[in-house]
TORFI-878476 format. One record per residue: x, y, z of N, C-alpha, C, O in turn; residue in three letters. Coordinates in pm, whole numbers, padded with zeros to 5 digits, always signed. Layout:
! residues N
XYZXYZXYZXYZAla ...
***
This chain:
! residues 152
+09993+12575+08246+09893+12471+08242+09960+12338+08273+10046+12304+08192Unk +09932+12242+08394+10004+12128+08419+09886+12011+08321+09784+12037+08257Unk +09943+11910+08343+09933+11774+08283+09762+11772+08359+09730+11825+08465Unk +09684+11704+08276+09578+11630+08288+09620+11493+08418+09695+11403+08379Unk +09568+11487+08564+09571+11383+08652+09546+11233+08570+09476+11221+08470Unk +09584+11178+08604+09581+11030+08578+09469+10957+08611+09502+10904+08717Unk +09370+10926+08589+09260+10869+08668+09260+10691+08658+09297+10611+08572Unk +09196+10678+08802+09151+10509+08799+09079+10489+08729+09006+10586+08709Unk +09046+10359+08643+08931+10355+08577+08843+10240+08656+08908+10162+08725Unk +08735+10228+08651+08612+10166+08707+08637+10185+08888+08608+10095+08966Unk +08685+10295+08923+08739+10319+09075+08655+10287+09169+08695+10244+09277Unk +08515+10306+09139+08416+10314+09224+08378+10167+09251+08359+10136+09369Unk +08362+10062+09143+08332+09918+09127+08499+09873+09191+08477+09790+09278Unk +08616+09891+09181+08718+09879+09261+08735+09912+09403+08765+09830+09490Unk +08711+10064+09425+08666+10036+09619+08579+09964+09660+08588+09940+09780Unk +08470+09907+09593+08352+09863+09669+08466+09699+09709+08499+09655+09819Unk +08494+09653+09586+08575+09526+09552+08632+09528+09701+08603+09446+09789Unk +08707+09619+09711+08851+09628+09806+08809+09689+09962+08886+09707+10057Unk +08656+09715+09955+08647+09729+10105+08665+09638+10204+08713+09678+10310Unk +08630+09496+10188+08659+09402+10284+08842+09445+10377+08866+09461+10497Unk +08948+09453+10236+09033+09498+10303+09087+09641+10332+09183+09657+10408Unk +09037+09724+10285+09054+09828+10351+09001+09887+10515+09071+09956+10589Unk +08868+09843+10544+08817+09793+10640+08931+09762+10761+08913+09824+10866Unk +09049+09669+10754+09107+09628+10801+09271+09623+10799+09344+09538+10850Unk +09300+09712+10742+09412+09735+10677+09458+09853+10758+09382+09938+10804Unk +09636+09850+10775+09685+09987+10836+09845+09990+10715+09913+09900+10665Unk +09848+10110+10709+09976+10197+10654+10095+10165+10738+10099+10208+10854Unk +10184+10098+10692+10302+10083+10769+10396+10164+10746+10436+10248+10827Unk +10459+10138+10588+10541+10220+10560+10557+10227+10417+10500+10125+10377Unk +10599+10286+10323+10638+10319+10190+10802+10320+10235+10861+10378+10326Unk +10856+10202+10100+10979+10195+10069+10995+10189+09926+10906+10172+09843Unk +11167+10211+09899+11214+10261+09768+11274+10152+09728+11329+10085+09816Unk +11278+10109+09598+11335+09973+09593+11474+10004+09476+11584+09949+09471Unk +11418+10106+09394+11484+10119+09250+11427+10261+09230+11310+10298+09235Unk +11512+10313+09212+11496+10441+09140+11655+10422+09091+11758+10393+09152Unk +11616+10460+08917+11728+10493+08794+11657+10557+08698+11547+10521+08655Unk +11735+10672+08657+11708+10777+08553+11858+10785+08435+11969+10817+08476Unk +11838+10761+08340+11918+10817+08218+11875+10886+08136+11757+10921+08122Unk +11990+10920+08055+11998+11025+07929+11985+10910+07827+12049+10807+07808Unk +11873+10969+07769+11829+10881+07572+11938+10924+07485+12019+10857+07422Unk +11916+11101+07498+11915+11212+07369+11941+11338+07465+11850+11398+07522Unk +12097+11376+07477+12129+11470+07542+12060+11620+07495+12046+11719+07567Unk +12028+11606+07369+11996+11729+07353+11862+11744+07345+11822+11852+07387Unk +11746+11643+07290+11610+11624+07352+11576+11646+07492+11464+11686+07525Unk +11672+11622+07577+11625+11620+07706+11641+11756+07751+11608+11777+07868Unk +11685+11852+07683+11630+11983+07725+11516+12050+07708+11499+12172+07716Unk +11440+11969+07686+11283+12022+07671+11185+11933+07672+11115+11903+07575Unk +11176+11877+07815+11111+11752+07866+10959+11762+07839+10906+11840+07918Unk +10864+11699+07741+10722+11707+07760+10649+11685+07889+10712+11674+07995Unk +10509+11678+07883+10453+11632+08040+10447+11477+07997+10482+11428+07890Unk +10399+11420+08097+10408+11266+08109+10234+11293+08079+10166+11374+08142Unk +10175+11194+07956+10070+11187+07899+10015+11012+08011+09919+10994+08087Unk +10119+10924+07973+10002+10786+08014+10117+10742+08132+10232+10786+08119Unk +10086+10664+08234+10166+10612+08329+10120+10463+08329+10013+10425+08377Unk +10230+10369+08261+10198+10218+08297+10288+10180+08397+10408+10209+08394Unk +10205+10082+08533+10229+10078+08632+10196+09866+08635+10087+09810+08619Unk +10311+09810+08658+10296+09677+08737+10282+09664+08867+10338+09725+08959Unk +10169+09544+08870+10151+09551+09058+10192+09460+09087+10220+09394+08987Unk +10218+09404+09187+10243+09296+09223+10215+09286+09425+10257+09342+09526Unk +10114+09174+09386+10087+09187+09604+10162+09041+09645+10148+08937+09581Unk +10234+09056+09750+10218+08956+09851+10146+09008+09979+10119+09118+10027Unk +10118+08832+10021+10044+08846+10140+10190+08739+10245+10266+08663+10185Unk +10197+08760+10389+10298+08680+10464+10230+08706+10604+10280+08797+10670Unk +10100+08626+10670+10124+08669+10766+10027+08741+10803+09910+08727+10767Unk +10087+08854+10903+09949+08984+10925+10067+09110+10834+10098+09206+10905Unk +10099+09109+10757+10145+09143+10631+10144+09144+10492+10188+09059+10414Unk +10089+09249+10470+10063+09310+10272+10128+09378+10250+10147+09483+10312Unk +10192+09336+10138+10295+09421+10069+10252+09424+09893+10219+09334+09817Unk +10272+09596+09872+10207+09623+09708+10343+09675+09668+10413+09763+09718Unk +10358+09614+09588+10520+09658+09483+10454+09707+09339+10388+09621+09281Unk +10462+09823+09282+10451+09921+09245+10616+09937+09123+10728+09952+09173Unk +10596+09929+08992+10715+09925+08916+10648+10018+08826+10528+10020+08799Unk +10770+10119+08768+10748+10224+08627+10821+10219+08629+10907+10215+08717Unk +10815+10218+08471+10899+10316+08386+10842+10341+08286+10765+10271+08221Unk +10885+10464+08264+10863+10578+08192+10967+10613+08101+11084+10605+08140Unk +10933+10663+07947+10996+10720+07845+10938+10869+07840+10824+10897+07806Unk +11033+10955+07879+10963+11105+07875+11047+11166+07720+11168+11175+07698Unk +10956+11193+07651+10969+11268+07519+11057+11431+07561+11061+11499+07663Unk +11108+11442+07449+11196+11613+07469+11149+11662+07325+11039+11660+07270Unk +11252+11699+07292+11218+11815+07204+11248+11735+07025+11349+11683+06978Unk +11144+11752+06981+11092+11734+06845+11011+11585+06889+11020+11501+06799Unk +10960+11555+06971+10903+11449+07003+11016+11285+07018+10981+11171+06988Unk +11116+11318+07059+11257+11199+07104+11220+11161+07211+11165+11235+07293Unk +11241+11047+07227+11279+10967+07343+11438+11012+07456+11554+10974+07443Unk +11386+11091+07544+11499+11207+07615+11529+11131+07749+11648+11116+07776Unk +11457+11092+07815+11494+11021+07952+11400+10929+07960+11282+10929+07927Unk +11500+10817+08030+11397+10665+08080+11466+10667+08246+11574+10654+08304Unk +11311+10695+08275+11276+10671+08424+11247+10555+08515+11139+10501+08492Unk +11320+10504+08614+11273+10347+08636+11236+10385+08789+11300+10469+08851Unk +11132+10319+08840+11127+10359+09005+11012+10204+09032+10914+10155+08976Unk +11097+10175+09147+11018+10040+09205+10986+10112+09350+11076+10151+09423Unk +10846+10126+09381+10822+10142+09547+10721+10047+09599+10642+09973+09541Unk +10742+10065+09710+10627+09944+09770+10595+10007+09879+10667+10085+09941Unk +10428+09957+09916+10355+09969+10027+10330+09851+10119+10270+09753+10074Unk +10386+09855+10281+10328+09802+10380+10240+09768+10425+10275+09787+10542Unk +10152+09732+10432+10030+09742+10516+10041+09592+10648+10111+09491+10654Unk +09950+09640+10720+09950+09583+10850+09776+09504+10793+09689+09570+10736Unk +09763+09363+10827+09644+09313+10803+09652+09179+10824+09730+09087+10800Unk +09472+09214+10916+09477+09028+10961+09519+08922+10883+09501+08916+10761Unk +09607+08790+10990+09634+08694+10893+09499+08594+10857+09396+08586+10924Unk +09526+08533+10748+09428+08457+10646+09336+08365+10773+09216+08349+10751Unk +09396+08307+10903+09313+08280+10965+09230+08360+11125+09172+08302+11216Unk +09255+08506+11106+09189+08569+11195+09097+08676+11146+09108+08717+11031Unk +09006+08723+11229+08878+08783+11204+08918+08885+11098+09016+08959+11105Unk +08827+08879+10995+08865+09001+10877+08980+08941+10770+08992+08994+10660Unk +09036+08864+10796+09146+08853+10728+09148+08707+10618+09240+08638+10575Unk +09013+08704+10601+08969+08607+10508+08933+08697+10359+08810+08698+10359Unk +08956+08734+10298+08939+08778+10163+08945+08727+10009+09025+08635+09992Unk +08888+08762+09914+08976+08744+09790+09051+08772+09737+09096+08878+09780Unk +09100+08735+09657+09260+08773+09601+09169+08893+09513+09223+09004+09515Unk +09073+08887+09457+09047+09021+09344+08995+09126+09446+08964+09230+09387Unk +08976+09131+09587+08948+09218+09682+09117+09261+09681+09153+09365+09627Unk +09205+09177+09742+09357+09209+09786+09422+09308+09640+09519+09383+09654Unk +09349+09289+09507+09433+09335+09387+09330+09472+09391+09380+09583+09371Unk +09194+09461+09416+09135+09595+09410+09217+09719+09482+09261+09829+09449Unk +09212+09625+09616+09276+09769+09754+09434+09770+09651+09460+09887+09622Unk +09509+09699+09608+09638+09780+09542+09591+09881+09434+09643+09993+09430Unk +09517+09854+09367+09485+09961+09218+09431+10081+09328+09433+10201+09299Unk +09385+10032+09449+09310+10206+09431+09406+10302+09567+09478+10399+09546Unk +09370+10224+09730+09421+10300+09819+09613+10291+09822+09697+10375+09854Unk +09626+10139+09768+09817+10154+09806+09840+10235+09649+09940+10304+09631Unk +09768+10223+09576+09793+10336+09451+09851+10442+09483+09953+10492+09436Unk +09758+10489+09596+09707+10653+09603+09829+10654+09726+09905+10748+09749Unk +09828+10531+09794+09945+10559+09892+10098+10599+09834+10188+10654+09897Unk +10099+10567+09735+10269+10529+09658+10265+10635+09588+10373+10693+09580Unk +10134+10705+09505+10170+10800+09395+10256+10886+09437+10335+10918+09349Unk +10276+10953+09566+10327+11112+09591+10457+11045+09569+10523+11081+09472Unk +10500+10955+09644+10651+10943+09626+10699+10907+09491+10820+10890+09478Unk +10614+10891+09381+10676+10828+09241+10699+10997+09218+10800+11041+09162Unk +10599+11074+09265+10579+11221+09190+10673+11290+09206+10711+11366+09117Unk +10765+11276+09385+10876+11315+09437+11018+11268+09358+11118+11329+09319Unk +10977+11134+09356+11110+11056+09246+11154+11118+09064+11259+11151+09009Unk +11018+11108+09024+11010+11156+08912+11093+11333+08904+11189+11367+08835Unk +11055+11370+08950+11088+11553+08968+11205+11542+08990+11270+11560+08887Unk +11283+11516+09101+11402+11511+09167+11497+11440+09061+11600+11493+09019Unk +11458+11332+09027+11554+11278+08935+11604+11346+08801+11718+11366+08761Unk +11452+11381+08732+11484+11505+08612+11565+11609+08629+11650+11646+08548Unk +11542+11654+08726+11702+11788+08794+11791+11741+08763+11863+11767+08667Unk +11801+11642+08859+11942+11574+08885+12017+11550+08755+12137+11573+08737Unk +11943+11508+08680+11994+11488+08538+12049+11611+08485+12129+11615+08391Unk +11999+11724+08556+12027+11848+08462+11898+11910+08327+11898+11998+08241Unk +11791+11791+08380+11689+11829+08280+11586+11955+08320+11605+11993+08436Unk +11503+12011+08265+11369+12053+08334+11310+11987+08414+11288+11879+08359Unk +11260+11985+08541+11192+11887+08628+11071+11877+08553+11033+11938+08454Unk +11022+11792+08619+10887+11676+08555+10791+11695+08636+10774+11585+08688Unk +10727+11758+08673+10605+11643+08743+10495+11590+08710+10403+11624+08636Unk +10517+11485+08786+10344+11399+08715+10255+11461+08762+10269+11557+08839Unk +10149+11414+08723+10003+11452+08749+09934+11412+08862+09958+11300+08907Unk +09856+11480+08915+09765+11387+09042+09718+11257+08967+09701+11233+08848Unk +09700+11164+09108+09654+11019+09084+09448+11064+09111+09424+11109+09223Unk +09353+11053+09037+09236+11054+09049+09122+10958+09078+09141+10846+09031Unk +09028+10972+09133+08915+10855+09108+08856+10905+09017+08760+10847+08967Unk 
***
């Protein structure tokens, strides 16, 4: 039985928010900024729980015909008797390609520009936190991890 997905909350009142820029928006690229994993509790961490809540900082700039969504976790994954076993850190960010502030489309609000991060560069970034997360728990020598799907 895997982990319960993570869901957006008010997702639907958030795309509507964020269509102006999605509308107009292209995928450039996903980059890695920070990924670090340690040992809490060497011996907790042999029996890694699932990841229950994921708190996530956003942060947008705009430069240009350029959006960029920076995307920060970390995570405390519980082991065995309920310990604090590994702290997970991963910074990624999303590209996007989008008109500048004075050409067609590219007039928006800032709570439109913060909607499109909570929902589509969300959904753009989750796989690679999911890839980070897993890979790193190995690496440690732990049980791998994986998170949960990202949901509307």
């Amino acid at each position: 039985m895997g982990a319960m997905p993570f869901v957006i909350k008010n997702s639907e009142e958030l795309s509507k928010q964020a269509a102006p820029v999605a509308q107009n928006s292209e995928l450039l690229d996903i980059r890695t900024f920070q990924l670090h994993a340690e040992i809490l509790d060497i011996a907790a961490s042999g029996e890694l729980k699932d990841i229950m809540s994921l708190d996530t900082t956003l942060g947008v700039a705009r430069e240009g015909t350029n959006l960029s969504y920076h995307f920060e976790h970390e995570l405390i994954l519980k082991g065995k008797n309920g310990q604090d076993a590994v702290k997970i850190q991963v910074h990624l960010a999303a590209l996007f390609r989008f008109p500048a502030e004075n050409e067609p489309g590219g007039e928006v609000t800032e709570d439109s520009l913060i909607a499109f991060g909570q929902t589509t560069a969300h959904f753009a970034v989750h796989p690679y936190l999911r890839v980070a997360v897993s890979d790193l728990t190995a690496r440690l020598g732990c049980p791998p991890v994986t998170l949960a799907l990202l949901k509307r």
